[in-house]
PyMOL Python script that loads the backbone (N, CA, C, O; Angstrom):
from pymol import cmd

cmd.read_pdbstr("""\
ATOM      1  N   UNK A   1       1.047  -8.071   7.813  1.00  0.00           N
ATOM      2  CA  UNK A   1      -0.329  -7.840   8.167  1.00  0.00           C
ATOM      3  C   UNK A   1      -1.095  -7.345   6.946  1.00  0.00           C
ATOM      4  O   UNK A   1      -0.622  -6.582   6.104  1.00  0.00           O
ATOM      5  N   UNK A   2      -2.266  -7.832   6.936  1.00  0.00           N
ATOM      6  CA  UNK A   2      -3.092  -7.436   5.813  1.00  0.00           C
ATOM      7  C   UNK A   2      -3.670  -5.511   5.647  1.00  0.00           C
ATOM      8  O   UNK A   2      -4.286  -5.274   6.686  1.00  0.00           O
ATOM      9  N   UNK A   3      -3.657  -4.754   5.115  1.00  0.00           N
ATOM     10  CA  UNK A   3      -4.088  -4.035   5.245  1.00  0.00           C
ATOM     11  C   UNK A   3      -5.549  -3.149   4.035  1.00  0.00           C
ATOM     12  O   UNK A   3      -5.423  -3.710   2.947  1.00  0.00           O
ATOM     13  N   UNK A   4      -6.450  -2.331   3.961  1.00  0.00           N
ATOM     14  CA  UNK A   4      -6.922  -1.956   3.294  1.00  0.00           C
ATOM     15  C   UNK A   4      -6.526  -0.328   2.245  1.00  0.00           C
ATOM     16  O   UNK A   4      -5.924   0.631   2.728  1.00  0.00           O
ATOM     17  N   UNK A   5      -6.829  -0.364   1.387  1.00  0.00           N
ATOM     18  CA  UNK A   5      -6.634   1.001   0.523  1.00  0.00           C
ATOM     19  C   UNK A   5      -7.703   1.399   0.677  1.00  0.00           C
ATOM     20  O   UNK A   5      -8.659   0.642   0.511  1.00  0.00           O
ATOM     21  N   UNK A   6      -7.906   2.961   1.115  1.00  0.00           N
ATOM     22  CA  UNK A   6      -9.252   3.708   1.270  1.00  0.00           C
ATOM     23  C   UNK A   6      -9.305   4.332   0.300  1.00  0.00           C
ATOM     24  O   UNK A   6     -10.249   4.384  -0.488  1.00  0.00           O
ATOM     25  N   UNK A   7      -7.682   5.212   0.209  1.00  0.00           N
ATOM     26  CA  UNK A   7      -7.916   6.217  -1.237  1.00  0.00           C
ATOM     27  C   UNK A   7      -8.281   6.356  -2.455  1.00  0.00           C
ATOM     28  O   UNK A   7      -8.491   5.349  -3.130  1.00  0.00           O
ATOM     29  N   UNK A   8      -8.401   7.360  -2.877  1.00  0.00           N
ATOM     30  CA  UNK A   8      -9.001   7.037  -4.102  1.00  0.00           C
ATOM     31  C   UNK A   8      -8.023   6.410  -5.301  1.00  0.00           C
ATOM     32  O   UNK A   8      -6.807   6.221  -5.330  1.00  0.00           O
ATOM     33  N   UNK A   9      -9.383   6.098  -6.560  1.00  0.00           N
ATOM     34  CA  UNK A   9      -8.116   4.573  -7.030  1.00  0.00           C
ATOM     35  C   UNK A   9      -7.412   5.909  -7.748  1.00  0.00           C
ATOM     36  O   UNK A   9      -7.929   7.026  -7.773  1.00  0.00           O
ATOM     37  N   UNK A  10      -5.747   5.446  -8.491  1.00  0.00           N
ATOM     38  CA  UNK A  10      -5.356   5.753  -9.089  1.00  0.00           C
ATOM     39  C   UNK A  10      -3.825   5.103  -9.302  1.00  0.00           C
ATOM     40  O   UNK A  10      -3.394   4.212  -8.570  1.00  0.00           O
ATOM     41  N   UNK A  11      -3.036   5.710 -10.465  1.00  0.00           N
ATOM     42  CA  UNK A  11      -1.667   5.087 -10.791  1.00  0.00           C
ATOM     43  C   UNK A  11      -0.732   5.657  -9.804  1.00  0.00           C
ATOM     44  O   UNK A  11      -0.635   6.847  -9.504  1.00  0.00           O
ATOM     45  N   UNK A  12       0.302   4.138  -9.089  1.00  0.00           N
ATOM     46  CA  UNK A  12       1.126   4.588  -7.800  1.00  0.00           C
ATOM     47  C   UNK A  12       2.457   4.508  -8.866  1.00  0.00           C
ATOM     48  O   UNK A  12       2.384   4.299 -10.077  1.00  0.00           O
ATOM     49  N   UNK A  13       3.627   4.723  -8.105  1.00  0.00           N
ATOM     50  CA  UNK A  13       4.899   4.585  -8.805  1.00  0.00           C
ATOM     51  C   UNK A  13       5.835   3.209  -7.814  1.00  0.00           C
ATOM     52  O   UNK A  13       6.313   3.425  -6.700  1.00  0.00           O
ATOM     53  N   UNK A  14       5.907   2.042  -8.438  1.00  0.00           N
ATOM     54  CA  UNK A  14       6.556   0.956  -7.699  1.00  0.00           C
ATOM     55  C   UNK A  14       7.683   1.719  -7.298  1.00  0.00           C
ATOM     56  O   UNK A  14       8.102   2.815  -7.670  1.00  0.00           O
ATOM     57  N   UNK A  15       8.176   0.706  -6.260  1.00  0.00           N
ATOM     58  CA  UNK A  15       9.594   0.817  -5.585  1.00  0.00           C
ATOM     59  C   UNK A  15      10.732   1.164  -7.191  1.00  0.00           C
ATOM     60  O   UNK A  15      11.254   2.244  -7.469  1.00  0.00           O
ATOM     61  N   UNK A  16      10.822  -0.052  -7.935  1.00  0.00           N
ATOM     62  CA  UNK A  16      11.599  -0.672  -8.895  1.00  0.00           C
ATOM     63  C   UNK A  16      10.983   0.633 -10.049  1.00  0.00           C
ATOM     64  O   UNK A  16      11.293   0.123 -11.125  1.00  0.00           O
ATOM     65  N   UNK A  17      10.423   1.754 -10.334  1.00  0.00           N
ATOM     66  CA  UNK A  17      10.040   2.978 -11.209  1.00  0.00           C
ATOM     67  C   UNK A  17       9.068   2.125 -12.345  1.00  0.00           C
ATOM     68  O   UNK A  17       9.313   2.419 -13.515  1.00  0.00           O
ATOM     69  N   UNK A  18       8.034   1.138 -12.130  1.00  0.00           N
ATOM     70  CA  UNK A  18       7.201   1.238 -12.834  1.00  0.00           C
ATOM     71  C   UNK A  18       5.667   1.144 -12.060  1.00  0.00           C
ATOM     72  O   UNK A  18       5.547   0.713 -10.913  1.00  0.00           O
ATOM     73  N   UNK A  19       4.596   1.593 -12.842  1.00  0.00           N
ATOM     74  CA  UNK A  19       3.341   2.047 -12.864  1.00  0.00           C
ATOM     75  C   UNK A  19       2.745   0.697 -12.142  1.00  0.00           C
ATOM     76  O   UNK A  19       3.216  -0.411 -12.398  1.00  0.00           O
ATOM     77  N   UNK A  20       1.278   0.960 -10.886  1.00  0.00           N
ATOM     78  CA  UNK A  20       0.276   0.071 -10.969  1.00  0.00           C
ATOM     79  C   UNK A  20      -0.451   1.079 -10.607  1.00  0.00           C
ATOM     80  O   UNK A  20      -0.216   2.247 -10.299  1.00  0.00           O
ATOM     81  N   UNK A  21      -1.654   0.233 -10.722  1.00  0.00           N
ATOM     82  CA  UNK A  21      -3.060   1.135 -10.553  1.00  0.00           C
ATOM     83  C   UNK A  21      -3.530  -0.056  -9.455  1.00  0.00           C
ATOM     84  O   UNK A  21      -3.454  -1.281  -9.349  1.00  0.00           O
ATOM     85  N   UNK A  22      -4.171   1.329  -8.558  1.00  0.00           N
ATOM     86  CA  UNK A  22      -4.484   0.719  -6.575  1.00  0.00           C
ATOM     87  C   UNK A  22      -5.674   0.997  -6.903  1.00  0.00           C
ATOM     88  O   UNK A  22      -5.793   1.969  -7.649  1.00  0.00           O
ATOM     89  N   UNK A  23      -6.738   0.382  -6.547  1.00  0.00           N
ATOM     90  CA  UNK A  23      -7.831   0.450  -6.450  1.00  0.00           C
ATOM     91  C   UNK A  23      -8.558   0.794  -5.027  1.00  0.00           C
ATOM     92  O   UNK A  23      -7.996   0.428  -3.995  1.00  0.00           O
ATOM     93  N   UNK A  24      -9.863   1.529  -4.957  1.00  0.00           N
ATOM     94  CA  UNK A  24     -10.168   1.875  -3.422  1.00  0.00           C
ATOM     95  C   UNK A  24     -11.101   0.752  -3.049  1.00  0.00           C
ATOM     96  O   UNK A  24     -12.160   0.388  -3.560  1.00  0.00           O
ATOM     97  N   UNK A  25     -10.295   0.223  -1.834  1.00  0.00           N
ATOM     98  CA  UNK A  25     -11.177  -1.412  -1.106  1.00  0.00           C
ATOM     99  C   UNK A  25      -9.841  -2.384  -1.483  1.00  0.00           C
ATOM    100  O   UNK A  25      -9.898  -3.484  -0.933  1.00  0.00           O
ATOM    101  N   UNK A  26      -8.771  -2.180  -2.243  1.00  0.00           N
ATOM    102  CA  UNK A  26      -8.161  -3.033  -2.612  1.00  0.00           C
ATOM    103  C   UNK A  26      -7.235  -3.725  -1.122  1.00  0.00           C
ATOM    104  O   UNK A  26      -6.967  -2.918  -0.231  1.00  0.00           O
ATOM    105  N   UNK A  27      -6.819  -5.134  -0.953  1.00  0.00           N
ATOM    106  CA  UNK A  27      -6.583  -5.656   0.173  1.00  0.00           C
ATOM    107  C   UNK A  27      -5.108  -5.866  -0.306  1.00  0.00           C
ATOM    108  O   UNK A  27      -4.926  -6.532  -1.325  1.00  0.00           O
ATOM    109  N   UNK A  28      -3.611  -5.118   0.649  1.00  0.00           N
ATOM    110  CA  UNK A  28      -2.594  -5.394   0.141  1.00  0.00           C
ATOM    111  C   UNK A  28      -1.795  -5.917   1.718  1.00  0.00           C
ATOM    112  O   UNK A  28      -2.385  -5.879   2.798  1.00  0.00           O
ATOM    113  N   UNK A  29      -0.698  -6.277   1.580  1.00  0.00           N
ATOM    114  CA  UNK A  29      -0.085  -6.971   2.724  1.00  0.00           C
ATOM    115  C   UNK A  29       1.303  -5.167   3.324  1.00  0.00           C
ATOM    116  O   UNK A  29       1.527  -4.046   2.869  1.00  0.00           O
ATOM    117  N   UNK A  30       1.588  -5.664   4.025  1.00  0.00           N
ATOM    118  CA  UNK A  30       2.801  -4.674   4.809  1.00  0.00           C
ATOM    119  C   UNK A  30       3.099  -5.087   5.930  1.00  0.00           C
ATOM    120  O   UNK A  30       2.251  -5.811   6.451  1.00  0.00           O
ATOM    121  N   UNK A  31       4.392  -4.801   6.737  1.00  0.00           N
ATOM    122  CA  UNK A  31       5.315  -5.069   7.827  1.00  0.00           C
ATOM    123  C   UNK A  31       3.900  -4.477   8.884  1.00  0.00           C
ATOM    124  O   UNK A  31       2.925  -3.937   8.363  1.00  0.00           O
ATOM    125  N   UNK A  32       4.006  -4.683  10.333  1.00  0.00           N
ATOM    126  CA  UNK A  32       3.433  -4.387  11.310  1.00  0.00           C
ATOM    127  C   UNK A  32       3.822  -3.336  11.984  1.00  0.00           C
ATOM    128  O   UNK A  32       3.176  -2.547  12.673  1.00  0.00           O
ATOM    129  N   UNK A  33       5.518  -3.423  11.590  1.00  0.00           N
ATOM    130  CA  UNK A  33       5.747  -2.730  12.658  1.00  0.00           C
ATOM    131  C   UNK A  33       6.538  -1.502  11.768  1.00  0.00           C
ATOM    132  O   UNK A  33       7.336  -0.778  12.363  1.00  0.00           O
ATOM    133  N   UNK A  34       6.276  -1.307  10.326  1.00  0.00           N
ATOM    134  CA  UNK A  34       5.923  -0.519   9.550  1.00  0.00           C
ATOM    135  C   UNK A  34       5.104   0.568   9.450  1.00  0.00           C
ATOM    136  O   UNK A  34       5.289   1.763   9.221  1.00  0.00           O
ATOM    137  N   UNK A  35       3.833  -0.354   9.750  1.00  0.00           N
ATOM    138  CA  UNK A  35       2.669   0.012   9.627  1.00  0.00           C
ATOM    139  C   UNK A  35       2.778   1.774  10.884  1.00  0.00           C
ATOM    140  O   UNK A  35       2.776   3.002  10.792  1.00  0.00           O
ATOM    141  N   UNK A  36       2.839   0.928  11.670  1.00  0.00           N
ATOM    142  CA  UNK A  36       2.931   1.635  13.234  1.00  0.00           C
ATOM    143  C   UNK A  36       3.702   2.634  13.489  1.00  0.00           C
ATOM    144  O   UNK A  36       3.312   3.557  14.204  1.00  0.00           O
ATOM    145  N   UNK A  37       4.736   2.610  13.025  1.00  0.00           N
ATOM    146  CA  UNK A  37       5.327   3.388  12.994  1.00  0.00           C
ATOM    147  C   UNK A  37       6.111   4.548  12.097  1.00  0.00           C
ATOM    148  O   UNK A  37       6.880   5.268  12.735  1.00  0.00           O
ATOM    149  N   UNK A  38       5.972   4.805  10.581  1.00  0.00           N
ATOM    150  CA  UNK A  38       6.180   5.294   9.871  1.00  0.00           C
ATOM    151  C   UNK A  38       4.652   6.053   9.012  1.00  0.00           C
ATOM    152  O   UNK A  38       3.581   5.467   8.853  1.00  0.00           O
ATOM    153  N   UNK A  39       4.991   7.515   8.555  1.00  0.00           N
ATOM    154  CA  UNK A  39       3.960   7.797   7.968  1.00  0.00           C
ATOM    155  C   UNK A  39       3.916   7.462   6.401  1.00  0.00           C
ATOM    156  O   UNK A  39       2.808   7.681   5.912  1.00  0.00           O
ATOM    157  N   UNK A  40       4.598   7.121   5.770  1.00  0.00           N
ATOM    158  CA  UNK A  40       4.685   6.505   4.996  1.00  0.00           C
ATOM    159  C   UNK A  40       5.048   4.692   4.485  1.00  0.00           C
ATOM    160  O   UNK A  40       6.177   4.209   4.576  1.00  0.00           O
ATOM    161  N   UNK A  41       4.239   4.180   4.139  1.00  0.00           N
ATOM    162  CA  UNK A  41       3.943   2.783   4.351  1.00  0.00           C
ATOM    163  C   UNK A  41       4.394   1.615   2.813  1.00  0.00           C
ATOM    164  O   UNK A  41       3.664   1.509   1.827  1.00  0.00           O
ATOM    165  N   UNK A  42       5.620   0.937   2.981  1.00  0.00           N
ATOM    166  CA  UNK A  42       5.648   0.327   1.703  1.00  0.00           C
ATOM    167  C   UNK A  42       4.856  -0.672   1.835  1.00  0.00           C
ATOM    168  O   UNK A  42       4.748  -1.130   2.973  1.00  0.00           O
ATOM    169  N   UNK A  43       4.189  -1.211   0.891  1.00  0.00           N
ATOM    170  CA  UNK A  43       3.063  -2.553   1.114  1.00  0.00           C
ATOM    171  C   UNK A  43       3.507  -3.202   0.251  1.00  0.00           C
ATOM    172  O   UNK A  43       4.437  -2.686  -0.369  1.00  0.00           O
ATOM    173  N   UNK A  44       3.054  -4.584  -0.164  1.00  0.00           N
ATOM    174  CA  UNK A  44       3.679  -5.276  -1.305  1.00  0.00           C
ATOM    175  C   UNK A  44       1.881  -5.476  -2.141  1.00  0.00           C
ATOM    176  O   UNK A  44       0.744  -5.226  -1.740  1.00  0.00           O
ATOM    177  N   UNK A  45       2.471  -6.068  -3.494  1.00  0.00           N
ATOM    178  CA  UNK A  45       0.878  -6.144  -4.167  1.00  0.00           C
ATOM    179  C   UNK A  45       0.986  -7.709  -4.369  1.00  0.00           C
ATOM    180  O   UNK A  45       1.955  -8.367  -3.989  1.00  0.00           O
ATOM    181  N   UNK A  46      -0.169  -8.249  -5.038  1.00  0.00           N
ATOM    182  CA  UNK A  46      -0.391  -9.482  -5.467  1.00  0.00           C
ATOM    183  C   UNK A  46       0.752  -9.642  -6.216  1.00  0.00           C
ATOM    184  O   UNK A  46       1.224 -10.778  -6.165  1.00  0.00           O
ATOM    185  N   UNK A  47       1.262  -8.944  -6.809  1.00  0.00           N
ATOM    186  CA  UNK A  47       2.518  -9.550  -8.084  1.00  0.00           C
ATOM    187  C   UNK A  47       4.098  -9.613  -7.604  1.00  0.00           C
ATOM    188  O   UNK A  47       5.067 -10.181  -8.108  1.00  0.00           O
ATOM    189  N   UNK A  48       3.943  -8.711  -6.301  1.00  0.00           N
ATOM    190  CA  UNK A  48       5.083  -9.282  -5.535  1.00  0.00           C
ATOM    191  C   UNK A  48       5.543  -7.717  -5.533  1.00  0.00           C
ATOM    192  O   UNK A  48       6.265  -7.504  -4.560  1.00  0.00           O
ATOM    193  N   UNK A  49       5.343  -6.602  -6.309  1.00  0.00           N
ATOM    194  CA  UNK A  49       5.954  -5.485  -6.239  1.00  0.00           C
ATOM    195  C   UNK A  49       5.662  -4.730  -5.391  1.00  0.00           C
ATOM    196  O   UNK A  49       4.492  -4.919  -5.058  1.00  0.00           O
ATOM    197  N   UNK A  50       6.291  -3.676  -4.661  1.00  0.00           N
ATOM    198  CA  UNK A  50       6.591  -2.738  -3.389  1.00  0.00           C
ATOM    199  C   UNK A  50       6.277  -1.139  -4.211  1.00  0.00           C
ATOM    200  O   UNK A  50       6.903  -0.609  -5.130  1.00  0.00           O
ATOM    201  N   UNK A  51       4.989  -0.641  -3.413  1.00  0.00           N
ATOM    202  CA  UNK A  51       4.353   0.634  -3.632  1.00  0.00           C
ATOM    203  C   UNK A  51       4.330   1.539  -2.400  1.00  0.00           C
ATOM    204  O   UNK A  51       3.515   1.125  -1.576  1.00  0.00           O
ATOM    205  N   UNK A  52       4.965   2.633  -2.027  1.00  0.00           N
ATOM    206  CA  UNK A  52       4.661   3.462  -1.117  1.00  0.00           C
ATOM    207  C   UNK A  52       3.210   4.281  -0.736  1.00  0.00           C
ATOM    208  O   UNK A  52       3.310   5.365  -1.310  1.00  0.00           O
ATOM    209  N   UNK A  53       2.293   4.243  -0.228  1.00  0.00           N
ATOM    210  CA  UNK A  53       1.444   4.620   0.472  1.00  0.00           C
ATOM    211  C   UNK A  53       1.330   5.396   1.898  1.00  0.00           C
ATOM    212  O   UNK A  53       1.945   5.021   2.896  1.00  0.00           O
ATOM    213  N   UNK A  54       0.578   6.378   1.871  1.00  0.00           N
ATOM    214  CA  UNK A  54       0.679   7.196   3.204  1.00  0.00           C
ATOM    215  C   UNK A  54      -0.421   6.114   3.710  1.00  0.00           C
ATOM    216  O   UNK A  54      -1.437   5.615   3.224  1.00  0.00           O
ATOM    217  N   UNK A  55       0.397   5.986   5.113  1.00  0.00           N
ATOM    218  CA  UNK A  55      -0.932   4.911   6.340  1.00  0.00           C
ATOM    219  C   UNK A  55      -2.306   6.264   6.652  1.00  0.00           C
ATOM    220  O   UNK A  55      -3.361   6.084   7.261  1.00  0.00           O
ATOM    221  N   UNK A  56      -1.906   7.322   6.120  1.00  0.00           N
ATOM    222  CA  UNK A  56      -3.895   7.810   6.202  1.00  0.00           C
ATOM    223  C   UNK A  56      -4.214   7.319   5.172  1.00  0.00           C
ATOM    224  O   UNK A  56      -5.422   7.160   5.348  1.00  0.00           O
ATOM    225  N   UNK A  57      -4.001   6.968   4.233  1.00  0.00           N
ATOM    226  CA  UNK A  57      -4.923   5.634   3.130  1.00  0.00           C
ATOM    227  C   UNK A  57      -5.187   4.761   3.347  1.00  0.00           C
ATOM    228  O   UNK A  57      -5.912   4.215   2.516  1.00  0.00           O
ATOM    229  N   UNK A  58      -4.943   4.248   4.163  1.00  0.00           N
ATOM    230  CA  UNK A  58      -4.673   2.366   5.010  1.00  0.00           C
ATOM    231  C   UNK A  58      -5.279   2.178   6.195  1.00  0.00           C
ATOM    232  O   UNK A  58      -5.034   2.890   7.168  1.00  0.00           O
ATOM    233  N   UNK A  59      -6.105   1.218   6.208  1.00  0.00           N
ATOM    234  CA  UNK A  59      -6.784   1.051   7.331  1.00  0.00           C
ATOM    235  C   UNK A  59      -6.615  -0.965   7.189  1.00  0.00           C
ATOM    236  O   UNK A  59      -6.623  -1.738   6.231  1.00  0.00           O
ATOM    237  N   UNK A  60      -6.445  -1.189   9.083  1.00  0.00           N
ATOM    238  CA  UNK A  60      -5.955  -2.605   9.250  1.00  0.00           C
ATOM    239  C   UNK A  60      -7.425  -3.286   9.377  1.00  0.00           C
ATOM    240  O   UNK A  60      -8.450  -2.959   9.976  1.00  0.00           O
ATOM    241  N   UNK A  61      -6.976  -4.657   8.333  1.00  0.00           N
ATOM    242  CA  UNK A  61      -8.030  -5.358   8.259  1.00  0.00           C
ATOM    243  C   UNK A  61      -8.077  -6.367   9.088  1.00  0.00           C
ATOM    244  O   UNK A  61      -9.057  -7.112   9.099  1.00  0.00           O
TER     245      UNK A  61
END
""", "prot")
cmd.dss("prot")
cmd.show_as("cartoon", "prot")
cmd.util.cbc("prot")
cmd.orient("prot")
């Protein structure tokens, strides 16, 4: 499911221990039933890499 980044932008730490920078409005993908149920949320990015996010940053698009 598609989801949104509310928070503010800054550098996350990938799954794999390297750096991206999330932008606020940025549109990233994640499990559903992820989403729903965990307070912490792995999403994937355009480049294919896995970033942890709290779902109070995330809102479903």
């Amino acid at each position: 499911m598609k989801v949104k980044y509310l928070g503010e932008t800054r550098n996350f730490q990938t799954v794999k221990g390297g750096e991206k920078k999330i932008d606020n409005g940025m549109e990233l993908e994640c499990m559903e039933k992820e989403y729903q149920s965990q307070a912490v949320v792995r999403v994937v990015l355009d480049t294919g890499e896995h970033v942890k996010i709290k779902r109070s940053e995330l809102q479903r698009v």
